[in-house]
Backbone bond lengths (Angstrom), bond angles and torsions (degrees), N, CA, C in turn:
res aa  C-N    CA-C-N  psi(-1)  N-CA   C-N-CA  omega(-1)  CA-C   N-CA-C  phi
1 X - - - 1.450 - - 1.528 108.77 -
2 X 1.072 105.22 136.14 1.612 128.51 170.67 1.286 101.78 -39.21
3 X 1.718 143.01 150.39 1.117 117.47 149.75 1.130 137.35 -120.94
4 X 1.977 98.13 24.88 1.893 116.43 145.62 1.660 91.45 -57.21
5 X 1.135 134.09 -58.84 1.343 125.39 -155.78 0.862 135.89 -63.89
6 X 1.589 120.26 -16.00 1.249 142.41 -162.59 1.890 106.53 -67.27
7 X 1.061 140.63 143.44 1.466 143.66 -158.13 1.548 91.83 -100.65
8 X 1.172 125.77 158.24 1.302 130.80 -178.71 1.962 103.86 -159.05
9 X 0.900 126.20 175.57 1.315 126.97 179.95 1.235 95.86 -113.86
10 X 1.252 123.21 146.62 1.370 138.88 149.61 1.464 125.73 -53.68
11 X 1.154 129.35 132.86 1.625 123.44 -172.86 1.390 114.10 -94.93
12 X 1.774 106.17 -10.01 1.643 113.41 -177.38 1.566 107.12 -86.13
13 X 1.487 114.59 -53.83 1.324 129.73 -157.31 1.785 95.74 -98.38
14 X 1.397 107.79 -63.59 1.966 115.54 -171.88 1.583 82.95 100.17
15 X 1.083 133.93 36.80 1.596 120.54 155.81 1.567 96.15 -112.82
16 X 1.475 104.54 146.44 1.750 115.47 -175.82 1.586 109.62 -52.83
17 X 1.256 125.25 -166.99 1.325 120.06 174.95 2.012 84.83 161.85
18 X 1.945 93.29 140.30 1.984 102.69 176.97 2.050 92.02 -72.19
19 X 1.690 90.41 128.52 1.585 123.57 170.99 1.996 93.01 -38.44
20 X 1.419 124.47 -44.21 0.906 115.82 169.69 1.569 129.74 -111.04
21 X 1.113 94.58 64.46 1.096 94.01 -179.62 2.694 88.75 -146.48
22 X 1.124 91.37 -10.36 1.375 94.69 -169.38 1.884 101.26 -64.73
23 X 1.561 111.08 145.20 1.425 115.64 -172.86 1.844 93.63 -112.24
24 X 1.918 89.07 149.19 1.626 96.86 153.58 1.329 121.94 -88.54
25 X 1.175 127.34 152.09 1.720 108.61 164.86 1.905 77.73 -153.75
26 X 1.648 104.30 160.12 1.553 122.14 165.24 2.018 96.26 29.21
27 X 1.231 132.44 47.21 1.359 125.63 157.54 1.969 107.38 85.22
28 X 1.426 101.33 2.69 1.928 92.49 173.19 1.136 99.91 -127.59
29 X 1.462 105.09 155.09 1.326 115.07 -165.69 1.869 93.83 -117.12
30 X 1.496 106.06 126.71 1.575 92.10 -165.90 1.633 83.89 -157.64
31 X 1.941 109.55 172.41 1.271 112.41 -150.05 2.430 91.27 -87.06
32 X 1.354 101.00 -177.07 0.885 110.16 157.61 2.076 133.66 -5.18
33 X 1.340 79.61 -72.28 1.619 100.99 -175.95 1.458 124.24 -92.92
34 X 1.148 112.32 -18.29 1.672 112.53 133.65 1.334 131.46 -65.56
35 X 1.462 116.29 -40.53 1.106 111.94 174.82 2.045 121.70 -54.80
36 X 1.075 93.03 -32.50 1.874 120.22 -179.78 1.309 91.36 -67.91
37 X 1.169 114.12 -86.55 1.913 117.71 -172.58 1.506 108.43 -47.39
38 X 1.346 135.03 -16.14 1.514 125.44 177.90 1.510 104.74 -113.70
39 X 1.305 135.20 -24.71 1.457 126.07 140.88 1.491 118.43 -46.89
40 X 1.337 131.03 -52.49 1.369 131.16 167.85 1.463 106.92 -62.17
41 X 1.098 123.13 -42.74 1.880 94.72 -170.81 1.486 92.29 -75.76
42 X 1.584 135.15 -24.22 1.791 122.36 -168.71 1.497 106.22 -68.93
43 X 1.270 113.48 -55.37 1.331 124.30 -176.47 1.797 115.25 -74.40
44 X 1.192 121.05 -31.20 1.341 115.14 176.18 1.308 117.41 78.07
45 X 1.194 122.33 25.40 1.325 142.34 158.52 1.464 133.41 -169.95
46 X 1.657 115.00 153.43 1.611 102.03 -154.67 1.548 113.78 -66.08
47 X 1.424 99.60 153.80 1.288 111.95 178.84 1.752 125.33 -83.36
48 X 0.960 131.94 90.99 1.302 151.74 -114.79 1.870 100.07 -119.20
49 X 1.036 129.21 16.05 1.194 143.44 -168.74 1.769 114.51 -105.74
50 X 1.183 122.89 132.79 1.999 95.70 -170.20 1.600 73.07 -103.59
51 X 1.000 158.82 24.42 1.908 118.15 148.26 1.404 143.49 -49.65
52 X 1.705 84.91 4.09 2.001 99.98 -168.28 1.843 93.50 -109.72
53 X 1.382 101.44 -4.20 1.726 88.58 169.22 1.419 114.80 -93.37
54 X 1.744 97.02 -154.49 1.598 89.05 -140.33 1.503 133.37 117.40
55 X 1.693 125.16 118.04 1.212 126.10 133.12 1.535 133.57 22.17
56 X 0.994 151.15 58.24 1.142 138.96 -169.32 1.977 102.63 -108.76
57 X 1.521 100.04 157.35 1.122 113.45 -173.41 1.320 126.66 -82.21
58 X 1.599 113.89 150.64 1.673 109.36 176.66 1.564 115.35 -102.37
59 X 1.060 101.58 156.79 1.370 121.47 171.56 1.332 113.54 -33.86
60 X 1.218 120.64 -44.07 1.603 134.74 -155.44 1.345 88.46 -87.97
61 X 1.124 128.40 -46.98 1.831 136.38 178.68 1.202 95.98 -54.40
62 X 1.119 126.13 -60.39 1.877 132.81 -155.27 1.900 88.90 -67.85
63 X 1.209 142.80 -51.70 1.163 164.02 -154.37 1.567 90.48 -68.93
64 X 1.362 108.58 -60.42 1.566 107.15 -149.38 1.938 97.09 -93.17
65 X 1.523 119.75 -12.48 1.239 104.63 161.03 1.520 110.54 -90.30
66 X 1.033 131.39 -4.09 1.930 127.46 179.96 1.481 84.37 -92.59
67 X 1.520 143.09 -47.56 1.091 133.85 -161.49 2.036 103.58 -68.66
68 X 0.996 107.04 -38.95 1.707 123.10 173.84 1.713 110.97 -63.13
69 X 1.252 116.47 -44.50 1.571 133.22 168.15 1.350 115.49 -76.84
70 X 1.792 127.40 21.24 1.170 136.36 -168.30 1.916 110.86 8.71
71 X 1.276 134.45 58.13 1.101 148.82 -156.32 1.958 95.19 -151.01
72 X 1.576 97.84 131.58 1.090 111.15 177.22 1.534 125.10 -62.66
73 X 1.102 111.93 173.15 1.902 114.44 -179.02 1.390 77.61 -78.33
């Protein structure tokens, strides 16, 4: 496995999100849709850009590759 691809949890929300696909903003490193909701509350207006779309991963995915990587949740 790739390891842009690799699934990781988010530390803002705890919903999965691709290892490369996670943004910095103000010092956290968090998936997609945090990144949107904490660009919008900094800037004070919506963020209007599609680089935050996209595919994003499920739980059951994140589950069934840690369950495949005999490695705990």
């Amino acid at each position: 496995m790739d390891e842009m691809d690799r699934i990781v949890i988010c530390k803002g929300c705890g919903e999965p999100e691709y290892w490369g696909e996670m943004r910095w903003l103000s010092g956290r490193c968090t998936c997609r849709n945090c990144y949107r909701a904490n660009w919008e509350r900094k800037n004070g207006k919506p963020y209007v850009r599609d680089d935050l779309d996209g595919q994003r991963p499920t739980m059951e995915e994140y589950e069934k590759q840690e369950d495949s990587e005999g490695m705990p949740l």
